[in-house]
BATIVEX-160318 format. One record per atom (N, C-alpha, C): atom name; x, y, z; residue number from 1. Coordinates in nm, 3 decimals, always signed. Example, Ala and Ser with C-alpha at 12.3 -4.5 7.8 and 13.67 -1.06 7.14 Angstrom:
BEGIN
+-------+---------+---------+---------+-----+
: atome :      xx :      yy :      zz : num :
+-------+---------+---------+---------+-----+
:     N :  +1.319 :  -0.569 :  +0.780 :   1 :
:    CA :  +1.230 :  -0.450 :  +0.780 :   1 :
:     C :  +1.320 :  -0.330 :  +0.780 :   1 :
:     N :  +1.285 :  -0.225 :  +0.708 :   2 :
:    CA :  +1.367 :  -0.106 :  +0.714 :   2 :
:     C :  +1.290 :  +0.003 :  +0.787 :   2 :
+-------+---------+---------+---------+-----+
//
This chain:
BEGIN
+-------+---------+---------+---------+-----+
: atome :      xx :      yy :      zz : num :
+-------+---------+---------+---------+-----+
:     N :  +0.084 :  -0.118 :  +0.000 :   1 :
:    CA :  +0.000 :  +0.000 :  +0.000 :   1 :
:     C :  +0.089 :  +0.124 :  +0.000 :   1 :
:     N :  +0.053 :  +0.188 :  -0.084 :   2 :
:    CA :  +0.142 :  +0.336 :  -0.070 :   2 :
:     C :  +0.088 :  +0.431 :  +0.041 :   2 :
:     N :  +0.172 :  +0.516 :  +0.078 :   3 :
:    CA :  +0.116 :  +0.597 :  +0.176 :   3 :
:     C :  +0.151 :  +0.747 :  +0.104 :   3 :
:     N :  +0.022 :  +0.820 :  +0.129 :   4 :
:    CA :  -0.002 :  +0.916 :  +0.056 :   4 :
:     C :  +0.111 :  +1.002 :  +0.081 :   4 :
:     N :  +0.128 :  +1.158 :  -0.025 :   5 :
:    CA :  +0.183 :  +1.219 :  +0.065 :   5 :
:     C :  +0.140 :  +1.308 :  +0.088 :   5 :
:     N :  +0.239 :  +1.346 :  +0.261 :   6 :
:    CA :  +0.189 :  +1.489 :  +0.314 :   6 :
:     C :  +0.215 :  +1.598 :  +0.315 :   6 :
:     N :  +0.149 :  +1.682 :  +0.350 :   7 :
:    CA :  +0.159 :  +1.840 :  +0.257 :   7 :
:     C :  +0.212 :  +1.885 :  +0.458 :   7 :
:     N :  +0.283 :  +1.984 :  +0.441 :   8 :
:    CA :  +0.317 :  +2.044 :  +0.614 :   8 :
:     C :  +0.329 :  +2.150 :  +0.576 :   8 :
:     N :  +0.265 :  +2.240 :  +0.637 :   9 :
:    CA :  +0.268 :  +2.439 :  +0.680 :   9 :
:     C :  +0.432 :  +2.472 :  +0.673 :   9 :
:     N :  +0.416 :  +2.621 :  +0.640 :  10 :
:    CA :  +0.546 :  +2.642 :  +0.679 :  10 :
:     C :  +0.544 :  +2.688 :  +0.787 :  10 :
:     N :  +0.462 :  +2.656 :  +0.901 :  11 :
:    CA :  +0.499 :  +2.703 :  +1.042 :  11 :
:     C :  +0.529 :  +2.554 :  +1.097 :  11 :
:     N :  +0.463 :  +2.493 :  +1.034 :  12 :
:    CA :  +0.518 :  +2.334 :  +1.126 :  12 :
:     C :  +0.640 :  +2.320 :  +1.060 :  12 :
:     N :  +0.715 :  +2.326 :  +0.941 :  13 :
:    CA :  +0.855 :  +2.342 :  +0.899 :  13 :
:     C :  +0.896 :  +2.390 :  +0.983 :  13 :
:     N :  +0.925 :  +2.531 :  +1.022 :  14 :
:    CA :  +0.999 :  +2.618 :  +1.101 :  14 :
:     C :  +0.974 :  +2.587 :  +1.214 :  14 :
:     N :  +0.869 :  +2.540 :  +1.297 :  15 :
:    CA :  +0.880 :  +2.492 :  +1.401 :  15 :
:     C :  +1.023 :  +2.339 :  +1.440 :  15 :
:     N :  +0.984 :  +2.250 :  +1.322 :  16 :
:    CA :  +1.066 :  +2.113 :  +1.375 :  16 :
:     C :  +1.246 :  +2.197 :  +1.307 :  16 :
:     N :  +1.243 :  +2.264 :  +1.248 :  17 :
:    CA :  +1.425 :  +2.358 :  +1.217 :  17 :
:     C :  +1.464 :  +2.432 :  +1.326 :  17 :
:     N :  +1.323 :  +2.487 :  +1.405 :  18 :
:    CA :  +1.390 :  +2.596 :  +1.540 :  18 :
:     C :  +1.444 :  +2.496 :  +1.604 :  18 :
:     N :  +1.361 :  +2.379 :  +1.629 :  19 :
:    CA :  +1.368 :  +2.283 :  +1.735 :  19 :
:     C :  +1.554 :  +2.179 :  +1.722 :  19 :
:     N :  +1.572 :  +2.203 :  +1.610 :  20 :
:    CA :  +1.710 :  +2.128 :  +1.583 :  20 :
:     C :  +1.786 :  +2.196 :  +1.611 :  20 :
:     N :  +1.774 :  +2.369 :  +1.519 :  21 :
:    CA :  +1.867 :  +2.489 :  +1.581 :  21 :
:     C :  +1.911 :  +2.492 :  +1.731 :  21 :
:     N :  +1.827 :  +2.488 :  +1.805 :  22 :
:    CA :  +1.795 :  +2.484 :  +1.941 :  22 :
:     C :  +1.905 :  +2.351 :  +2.001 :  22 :
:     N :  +1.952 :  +2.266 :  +1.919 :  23 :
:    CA :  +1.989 :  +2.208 :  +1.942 :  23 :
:     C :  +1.946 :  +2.017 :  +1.999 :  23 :
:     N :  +1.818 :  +2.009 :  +1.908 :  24 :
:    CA :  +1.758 :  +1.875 :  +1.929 :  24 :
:     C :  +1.810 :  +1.772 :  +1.807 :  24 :
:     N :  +1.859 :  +1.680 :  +1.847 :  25 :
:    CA :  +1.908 :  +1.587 :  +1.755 :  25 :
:     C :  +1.773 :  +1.579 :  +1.638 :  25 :
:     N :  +1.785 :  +1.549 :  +1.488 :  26 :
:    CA :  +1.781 :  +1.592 :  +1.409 :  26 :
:     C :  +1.666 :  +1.394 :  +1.430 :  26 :
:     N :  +1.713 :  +1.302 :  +1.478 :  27 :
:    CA :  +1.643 :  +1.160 :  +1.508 :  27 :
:     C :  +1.549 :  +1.220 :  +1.615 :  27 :
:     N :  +1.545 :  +1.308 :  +1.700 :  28 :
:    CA :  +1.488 :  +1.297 :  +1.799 :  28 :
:     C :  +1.386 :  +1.367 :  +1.758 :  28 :
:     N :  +1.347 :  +1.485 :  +1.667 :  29 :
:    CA :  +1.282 :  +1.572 :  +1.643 :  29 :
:     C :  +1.175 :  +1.466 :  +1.527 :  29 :
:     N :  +1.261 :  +1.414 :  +1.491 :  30 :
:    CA :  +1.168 :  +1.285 :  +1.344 :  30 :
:     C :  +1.049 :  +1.236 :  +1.397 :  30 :
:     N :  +1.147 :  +1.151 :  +1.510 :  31 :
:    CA :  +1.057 :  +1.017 :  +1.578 :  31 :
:     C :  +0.961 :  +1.074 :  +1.651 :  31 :
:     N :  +0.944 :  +1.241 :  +1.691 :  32 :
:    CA :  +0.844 :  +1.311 :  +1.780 :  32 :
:     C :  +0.794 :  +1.355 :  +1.668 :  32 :
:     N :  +0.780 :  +1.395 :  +1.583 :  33 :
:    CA :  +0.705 :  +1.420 :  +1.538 :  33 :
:     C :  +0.636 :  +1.378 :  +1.371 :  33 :
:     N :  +0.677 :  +1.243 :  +1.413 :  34 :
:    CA :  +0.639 :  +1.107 :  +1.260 :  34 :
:     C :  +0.676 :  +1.165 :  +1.162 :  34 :
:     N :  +0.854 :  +1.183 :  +1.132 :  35 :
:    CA :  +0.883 :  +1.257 :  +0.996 :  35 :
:     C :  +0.993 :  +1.131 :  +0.938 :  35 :
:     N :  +1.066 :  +1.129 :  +0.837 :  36 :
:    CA :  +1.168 :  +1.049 :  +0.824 :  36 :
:     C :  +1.273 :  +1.170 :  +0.815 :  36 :
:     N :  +1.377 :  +1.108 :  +0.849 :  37 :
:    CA :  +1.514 :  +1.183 :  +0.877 :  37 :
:     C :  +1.549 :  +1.304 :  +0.757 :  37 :
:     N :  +1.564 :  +1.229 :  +0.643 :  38 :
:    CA :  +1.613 :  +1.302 :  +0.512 :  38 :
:     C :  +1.507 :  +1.423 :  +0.502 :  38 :
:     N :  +1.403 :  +1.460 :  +0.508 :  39 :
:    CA :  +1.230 :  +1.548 :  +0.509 :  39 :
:     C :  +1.327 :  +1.664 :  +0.600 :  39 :
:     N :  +1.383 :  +1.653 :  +0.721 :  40 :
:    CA :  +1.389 :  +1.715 :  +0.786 :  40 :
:     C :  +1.517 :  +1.798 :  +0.774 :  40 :
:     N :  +1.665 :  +1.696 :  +0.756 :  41 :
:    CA :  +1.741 :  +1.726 :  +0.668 :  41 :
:     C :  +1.702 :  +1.854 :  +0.564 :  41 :
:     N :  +1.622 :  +1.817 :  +0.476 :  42 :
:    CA :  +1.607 :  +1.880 :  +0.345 :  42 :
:     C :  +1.547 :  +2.029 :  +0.449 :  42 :
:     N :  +1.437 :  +2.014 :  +0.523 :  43 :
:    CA :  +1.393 :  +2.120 :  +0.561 :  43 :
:     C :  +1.510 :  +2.261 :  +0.641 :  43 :
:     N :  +1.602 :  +2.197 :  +0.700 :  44 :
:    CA :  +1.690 :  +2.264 :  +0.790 :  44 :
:     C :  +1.780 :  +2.325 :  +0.655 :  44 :
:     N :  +1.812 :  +2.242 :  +0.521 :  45 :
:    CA :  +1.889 :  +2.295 :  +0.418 :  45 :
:     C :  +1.828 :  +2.370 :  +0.370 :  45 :
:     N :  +1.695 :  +2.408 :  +0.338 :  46 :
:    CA :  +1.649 :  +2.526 :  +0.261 :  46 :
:     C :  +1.636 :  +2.608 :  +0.398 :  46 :
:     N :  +1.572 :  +2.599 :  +0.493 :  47 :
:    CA :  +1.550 :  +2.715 :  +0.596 :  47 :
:     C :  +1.724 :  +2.799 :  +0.576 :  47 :
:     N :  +1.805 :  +2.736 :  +0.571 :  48 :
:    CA :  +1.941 :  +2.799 :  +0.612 :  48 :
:     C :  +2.004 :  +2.882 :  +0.426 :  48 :
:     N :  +1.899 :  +2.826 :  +0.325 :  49 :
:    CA :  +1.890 :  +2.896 :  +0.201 :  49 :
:     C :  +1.808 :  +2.970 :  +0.208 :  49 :
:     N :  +1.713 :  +2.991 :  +0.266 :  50 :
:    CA :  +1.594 :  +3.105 :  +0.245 :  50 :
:     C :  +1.489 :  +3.035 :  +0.163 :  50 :
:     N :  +1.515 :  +2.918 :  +0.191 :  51 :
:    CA :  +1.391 :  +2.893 :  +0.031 :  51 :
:     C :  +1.261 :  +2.800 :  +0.100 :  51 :
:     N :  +1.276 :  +2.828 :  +0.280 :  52 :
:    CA :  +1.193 :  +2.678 :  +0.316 :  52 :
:     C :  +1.048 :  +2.726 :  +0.250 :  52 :
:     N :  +0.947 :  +2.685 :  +0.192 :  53 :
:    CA :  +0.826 :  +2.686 :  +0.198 :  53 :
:     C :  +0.718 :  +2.653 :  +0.211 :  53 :
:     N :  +0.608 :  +2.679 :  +0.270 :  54 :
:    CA :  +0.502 :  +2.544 :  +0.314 :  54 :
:     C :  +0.401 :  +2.536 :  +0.241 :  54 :
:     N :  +0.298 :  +2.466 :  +0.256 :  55 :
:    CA :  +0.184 :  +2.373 :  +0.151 :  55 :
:     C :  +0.105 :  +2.428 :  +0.120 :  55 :
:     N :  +0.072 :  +2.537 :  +0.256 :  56 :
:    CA :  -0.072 :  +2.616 :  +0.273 :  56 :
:     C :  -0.064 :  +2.757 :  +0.320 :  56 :
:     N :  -0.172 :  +2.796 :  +0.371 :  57 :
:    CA :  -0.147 :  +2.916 :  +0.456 :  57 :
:     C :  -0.254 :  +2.878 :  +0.581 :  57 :
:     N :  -0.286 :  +2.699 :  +0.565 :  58 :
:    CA :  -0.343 :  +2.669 :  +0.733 :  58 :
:     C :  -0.228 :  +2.670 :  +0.832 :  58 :
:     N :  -0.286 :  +2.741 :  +0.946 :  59 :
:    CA :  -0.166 :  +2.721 :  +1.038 :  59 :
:     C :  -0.195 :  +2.635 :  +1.175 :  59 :
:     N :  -0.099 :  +2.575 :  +1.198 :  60 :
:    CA :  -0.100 :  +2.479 :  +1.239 :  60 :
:     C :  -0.072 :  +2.492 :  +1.402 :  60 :
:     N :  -0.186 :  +2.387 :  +1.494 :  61 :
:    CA :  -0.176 :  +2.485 :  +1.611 :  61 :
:     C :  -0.120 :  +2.367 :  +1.725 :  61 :
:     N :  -0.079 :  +2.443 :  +1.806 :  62 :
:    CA :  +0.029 :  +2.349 :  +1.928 :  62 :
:     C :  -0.043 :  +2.182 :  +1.922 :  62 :
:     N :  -0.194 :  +2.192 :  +1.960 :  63 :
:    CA :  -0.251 :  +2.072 :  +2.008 :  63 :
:     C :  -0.272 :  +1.971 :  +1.856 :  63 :
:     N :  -0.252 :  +2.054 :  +1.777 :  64 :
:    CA :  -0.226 :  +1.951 :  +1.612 :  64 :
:     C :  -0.097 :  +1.891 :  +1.637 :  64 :
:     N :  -0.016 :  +1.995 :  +1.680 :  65 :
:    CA :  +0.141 :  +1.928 :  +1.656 :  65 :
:     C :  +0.139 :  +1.837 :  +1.746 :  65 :
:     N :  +0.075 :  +1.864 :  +1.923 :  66 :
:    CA :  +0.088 :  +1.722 :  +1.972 :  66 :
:     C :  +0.025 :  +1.574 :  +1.956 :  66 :
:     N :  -0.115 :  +1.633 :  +1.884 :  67 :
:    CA :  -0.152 :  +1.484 :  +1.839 :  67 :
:     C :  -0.080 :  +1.459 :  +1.685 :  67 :
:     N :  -0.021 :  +1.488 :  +1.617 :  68 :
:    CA :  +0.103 :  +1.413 :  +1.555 :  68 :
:     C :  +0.174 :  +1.376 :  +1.615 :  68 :
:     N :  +0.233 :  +1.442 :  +1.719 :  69 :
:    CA :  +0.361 :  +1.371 :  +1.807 :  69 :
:     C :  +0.328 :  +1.212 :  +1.851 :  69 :
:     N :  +0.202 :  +1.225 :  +1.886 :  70 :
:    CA :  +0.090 :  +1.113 :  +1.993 :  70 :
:     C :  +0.082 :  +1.021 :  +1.874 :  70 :
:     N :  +0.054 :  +1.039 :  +1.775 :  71 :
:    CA :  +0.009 :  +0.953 :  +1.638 :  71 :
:     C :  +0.147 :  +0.851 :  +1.629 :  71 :
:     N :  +0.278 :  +0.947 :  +1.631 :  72 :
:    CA :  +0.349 :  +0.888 :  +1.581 :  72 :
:     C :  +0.411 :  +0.827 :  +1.702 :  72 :
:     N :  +0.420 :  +0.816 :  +1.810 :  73 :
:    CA :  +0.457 :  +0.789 :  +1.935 :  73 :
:     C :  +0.350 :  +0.633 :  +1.931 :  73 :
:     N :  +0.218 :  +0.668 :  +1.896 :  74 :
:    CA :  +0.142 :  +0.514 :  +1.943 :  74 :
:     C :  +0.199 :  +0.446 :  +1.829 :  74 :
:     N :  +0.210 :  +0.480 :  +1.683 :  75 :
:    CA :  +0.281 :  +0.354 :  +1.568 :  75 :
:     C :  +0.395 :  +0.292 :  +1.608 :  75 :
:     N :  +0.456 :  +0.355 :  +1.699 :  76 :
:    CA :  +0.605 :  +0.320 :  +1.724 :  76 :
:     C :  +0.607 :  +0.217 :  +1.853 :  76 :
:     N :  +0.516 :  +0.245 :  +1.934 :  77 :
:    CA :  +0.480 :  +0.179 :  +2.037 :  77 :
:     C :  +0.396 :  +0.061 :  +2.001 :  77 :
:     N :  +0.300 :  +0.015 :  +1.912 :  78 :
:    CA :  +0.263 :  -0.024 :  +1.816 :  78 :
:     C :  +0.363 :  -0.135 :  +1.779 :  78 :
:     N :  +0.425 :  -0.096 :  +1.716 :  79 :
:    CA :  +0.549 :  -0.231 :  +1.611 :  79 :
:     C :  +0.635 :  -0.270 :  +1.730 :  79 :
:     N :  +0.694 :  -0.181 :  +1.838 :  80 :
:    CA :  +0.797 :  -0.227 :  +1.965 :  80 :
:     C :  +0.670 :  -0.351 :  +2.000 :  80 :
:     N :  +0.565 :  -0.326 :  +2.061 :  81 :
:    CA :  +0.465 :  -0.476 :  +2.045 :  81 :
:     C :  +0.435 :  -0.580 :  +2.011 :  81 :
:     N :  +0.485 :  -0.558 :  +1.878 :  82 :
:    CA :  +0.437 :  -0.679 :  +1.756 :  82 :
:     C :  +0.570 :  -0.721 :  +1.779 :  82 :
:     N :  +0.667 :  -0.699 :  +1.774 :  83 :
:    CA :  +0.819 :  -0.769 :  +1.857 :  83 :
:     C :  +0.847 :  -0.809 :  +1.932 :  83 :
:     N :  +0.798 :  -0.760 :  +2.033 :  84 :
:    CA :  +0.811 :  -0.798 :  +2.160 :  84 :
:     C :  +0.719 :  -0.948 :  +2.174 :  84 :
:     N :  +0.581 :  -0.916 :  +2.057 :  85 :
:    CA :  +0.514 :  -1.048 :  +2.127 :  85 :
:     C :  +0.552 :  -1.170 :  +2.015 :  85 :
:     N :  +0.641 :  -1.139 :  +1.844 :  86 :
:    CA :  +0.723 :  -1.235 :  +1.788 :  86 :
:     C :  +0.820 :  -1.306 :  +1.873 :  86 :
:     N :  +0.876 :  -1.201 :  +1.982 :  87 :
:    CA :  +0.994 :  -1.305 :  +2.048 :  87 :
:     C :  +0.943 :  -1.361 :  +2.140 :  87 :
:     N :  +0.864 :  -1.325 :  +2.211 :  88 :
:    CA :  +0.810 :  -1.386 :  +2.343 :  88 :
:     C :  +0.758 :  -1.540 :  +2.253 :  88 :
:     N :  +0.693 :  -1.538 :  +2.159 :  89 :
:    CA :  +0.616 :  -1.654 :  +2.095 :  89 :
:     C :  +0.749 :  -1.759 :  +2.027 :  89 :
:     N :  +0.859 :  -1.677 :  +2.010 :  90 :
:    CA :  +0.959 :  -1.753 :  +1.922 :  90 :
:     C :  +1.043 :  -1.820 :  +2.075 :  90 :
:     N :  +1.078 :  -1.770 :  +2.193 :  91 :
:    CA :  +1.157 :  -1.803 :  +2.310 :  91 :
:     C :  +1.068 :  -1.920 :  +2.382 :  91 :
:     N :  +0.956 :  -1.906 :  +2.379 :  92 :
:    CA :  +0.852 :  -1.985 :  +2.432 :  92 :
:     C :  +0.871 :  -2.119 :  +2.405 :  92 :
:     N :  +0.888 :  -2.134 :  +2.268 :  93 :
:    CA :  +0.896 :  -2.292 :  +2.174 :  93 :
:     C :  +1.056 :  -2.324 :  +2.215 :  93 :
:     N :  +1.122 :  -2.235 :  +2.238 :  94 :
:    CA :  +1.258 :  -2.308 :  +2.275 :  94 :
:     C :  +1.241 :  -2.402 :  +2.424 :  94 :
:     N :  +1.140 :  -2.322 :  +2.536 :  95 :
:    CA :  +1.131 :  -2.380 :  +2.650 :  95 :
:     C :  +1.067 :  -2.527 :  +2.664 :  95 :
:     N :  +0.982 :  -2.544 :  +2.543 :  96 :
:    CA :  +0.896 :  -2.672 :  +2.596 :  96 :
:     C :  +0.962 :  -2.763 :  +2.504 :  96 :
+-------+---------+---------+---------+-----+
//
């Protein structure tokens, strides 16, 4: 299944670039807020060209950004699960 793509404000851009500026690892800012690494990359390289620009002119408000954070926090918590209960099921058969 493909997953669509997503369009982001240029205030939620400039928000996750302050947040690196600021000095937040560049993984840490991703995984909070369900981005892949390179997206963000690219975003911090144009902000520092002048060229960042965003999708819309909706702006995007604190309690959006935290239920993305939350979205991407439960997928992740989510698959750590589905692992946790592959090994538990794979260690199990070694015991009996």
């Amino acid at each position: 299944m493909k997953i669509p793509k997503q369009a982001y404000t240029i205030e939620f851009k400039e928000l996750a670039v302050k947040r690196i500026k600021d000095g937040q690892s560049v993984s840490t800012v991703c995984k909070e807020l369900g981005l892949g690494d390179q997206t963000v990359r690219n975003w911090v390289k144009a902000s520092a060209e002048g060229k960042l620009a965003g999708a819309g002119s909706r702006v995007v408000t604190p309690e959006e950004m935290e239920l993305t954070r939350l979205r991407a926090e439960n997928l992740r918590l989510k698959r750590e699960n589905e692992i946790l209960k592959k090994a538990t099921a794979y260690f199990a058969k070694d015991v009996l």
